[in-house]
N, C-alpha and C positions, 0 to 999 in steps of 0.2 A: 497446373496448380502453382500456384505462389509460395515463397518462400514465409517459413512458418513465422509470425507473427512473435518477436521475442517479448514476455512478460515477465516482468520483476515482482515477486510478490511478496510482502512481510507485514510482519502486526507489530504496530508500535506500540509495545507492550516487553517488557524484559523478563515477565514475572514467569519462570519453568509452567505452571499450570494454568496459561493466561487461554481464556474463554476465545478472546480473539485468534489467538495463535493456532483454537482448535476449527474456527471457523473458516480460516485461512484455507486451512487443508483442506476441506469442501472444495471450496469457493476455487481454487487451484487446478483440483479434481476437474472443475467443468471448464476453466480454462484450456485444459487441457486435452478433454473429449471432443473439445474444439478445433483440435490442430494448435493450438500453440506451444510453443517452446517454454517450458515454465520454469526459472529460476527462484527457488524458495529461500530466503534466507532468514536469519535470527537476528538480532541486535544487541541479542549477549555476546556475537561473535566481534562486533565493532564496536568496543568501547570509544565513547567518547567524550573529551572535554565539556561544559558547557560551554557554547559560543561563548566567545571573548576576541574581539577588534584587536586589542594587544597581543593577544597570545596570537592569533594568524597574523599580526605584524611583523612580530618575531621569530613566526618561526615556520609559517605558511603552513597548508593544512596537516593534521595531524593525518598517521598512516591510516587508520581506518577509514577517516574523511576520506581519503584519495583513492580507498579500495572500491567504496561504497559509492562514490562518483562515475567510479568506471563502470558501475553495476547499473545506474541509471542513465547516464550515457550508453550503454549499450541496448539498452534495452526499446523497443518502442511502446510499451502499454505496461502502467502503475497497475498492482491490484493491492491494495490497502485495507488491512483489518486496524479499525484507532478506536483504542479504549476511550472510552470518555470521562475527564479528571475537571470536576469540579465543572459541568456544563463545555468544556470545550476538548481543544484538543490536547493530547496527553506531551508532557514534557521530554518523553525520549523522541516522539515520531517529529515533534517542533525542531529538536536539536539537530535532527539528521536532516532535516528541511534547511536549517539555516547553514551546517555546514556546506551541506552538497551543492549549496545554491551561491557560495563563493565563485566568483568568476578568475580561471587564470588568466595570464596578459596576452593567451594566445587564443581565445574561444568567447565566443557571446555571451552575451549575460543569459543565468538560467537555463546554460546548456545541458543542464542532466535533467531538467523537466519542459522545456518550451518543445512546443510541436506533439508531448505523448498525447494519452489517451490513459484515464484513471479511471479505476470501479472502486468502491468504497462499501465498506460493510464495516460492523459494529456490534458489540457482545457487550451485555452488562446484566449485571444480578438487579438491574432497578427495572421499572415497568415500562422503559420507555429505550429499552435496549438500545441507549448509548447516542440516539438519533441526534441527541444537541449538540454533541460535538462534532459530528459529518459534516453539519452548516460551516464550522470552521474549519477543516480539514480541506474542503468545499470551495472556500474561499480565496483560502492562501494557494492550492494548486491554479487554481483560475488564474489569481494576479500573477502567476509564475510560469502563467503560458499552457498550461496544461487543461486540453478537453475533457472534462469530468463529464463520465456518458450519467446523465436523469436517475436512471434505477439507482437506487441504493439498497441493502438490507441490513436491517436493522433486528437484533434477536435479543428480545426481554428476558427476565428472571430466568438469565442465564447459569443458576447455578442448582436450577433441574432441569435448562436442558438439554443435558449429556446424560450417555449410558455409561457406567465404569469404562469402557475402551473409549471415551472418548467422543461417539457418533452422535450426531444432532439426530434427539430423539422422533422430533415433531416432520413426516416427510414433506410435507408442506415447506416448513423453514428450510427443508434440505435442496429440496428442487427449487428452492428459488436461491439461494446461494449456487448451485451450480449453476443456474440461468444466468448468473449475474458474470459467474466465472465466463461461460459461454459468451456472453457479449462484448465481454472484453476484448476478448479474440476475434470476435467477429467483427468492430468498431476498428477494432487495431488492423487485423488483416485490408478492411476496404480502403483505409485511410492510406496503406501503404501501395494503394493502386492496386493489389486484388482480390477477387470474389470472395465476399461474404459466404 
C-alpha cells in the first residue's frame, strides 16, 4: 500500500456558521474513508492582509502567509469548500490564493499549487448552490498548475439544508459529498504512483 495521499482541506469562508465549512466536514469525512491523511484547517486561524505588492516588498510574507504555504506545499490534494460572493469567488479563499502563490527566490513559481490535485464543492442559501463561483475558483487553480478532478458539488438553499447538529440533511447530497471527498483521494493517491 502506498503512503496515504496528504489532503489540505478548508472553506473559504470566515463566517463561525458558514454552510461551507459544514460541508467540508462531509466531504473530509470521505476523503478520509478513503485512506487519506486529511489536514482541516480554518482561516480564522490565518489572518491575513489583503494582497499588497508593497507590503510583500517590504516586508515579505506575512506569518500566516508562510504558515499556510507550508500547509499547501505539503500537501498533495486541495479539497475546497468556496462560498460564492457576488457570482464568483469569495474574497478570503482569493487572498490566500494570491498570498500563497508568491514565489520565494529559492522554489518555482506556484509551488504550493502546481502539480496538486483539487475537489471543489459549494453551499449557498440561493438555488443554484454557489455553482458560479466553482467556474472561477476552477479557473484560477488550472492557471496555477493545479488538476481540478470534473465532479464538483454543489448544495442549494443551503439554509434548510442542515439538521440543528449540523448534518446535511438530504442523503443524496451526503453521499455525493463524500464521493467527491473519496476521489480526491483516490486521483491524489494514483497520481502519486499508487493504487487507486
Amino acid at each position: 500500500m502506498s503512503e496515504a495521499p496528504r489532503v489540505l482541506a478548508l472553506a473559504g469562508s470566515l463566517r463561525r456558521g458558514s454552510f461551507n465549512k459544514l460541508i467540508l466536514a462531509v466531504a473530509a469525512d470521505g476523503a478520509r474513508a478513503a485512506g487519506a491523511d486529511v489536514t482541516r484547517i480554518d482561516l480564522r486561524d490565518y489572518p491575513l492582509p489583503v494582497y499588497d505588492a508593497d507590503l510583500e516588498a517590504a516586508e515579505g510574507l506575512p506569518a500566516a502567509a508562510r504558515s499556510l504555504k507550508g500547509l499547501f506545499r505539503a500537501a498533495d490534494g486541495l479539497l475546497l469548500a468556496s462560498p460564492e460572493y457576488n457570482g464568483a469567488i469569495g474574497g478570503p479563499l482569493k487572498n490566500v490564493v494570491d498570498w500563497v502563490s508568491r514565489p520565494a527566490p529559492d522554489e518555482p513559481p506556484a509551488a504550493g499549487f502546481r502539480g496538486k490535485v483539487a475537489a471543489l464543492c459549494a453551499a449557498s442559501p440561493g438555488a443554484l448552490g454557489g455553482i458560479r463561483g466553482l467556474a472561477s475558483v476552477r479557473l484560477i487553480l488550472s492557471n496555477l498548475g493545479v488538476l481540478v478532478l470534473p465532479d464538483q458539488v454543489a448544495l442549494p438553499k443551503a439554509a434548510e439544508a442542515f439538521d440543528d447538529e449540523g448534518n446535511v440533511v438530504d442523503p443524496g447530497r451526503r453521499k455525493a459529498l463524500m464521493e467527491l471527498g473519496g476521489a480526491l483521494a483516490h486521483a491524489t493517491r494514483a497520481l502519486k504512483g499508487g493504487r487507486p
